[in-house]
N, C-alpha and C positions, 0 to 999 in steps of 0.2 A: 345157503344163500342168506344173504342178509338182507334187512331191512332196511331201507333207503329214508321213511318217514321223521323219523325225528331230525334227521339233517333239515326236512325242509320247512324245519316251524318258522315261521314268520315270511314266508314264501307268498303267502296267500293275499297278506299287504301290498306286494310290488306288482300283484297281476293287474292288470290294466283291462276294463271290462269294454269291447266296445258293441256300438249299437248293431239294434238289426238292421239290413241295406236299406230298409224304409225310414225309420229316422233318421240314417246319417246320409239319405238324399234329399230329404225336409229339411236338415242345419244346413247341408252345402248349399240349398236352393237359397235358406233363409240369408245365409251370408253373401252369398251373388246379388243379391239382389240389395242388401244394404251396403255391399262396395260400388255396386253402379249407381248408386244415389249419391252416395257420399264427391264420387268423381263427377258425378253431374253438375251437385250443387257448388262444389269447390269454391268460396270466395263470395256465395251469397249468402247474405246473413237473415233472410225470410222466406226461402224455398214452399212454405204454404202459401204465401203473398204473392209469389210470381205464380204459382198454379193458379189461382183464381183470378189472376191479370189475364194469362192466355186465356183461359176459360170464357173469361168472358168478353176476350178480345174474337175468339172463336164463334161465341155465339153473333156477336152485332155482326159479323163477316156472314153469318148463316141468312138471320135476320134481312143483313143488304141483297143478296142474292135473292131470296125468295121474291124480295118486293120488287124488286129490276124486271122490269118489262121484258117479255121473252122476246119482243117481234122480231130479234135477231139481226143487231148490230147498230140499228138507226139510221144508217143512209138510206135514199131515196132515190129513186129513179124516175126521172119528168121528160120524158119525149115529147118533145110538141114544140 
């Protein structure tokens, strides 16, 4: 029987190493997650700027609500 080894010098170059199931569902999560921004943002040019617009369009909305009077609609009812 022969030896099959020195056929495969430089073999060892073309093997392609790849991760364990734990990092290559870290990159996959990492790259879903930077194509669903990128699809988000598509066409706006400050995507931080619009986040802190809602933000804080979010909070004054929070703000308005709390301070509105609960008594539950403001009509009134007067018999008499």
């Amino acid at each position: 029987m022969g030896m099959c080894l020195p056929c495969l010098s430089g073999a060892e170059d073309d093997v392609v190493v790849t991760p364990d199931p734990e990092t290559r569902r870290k990159q996959l999560a990492e790259a879903a997650e930077k194509r669903q921004k990128e699809t988000t943002y598509r066409g706006i040019k400050d995507p931080e700027a619009l986040e802190r617009k809602k933000k804080k369009q979010e909070e004054s909305e929070k703000q308005t609500m709390s301070s509105a009077p609960s008594g539950g609609g403001g009509l009134k009812w007067q018999v008499g």
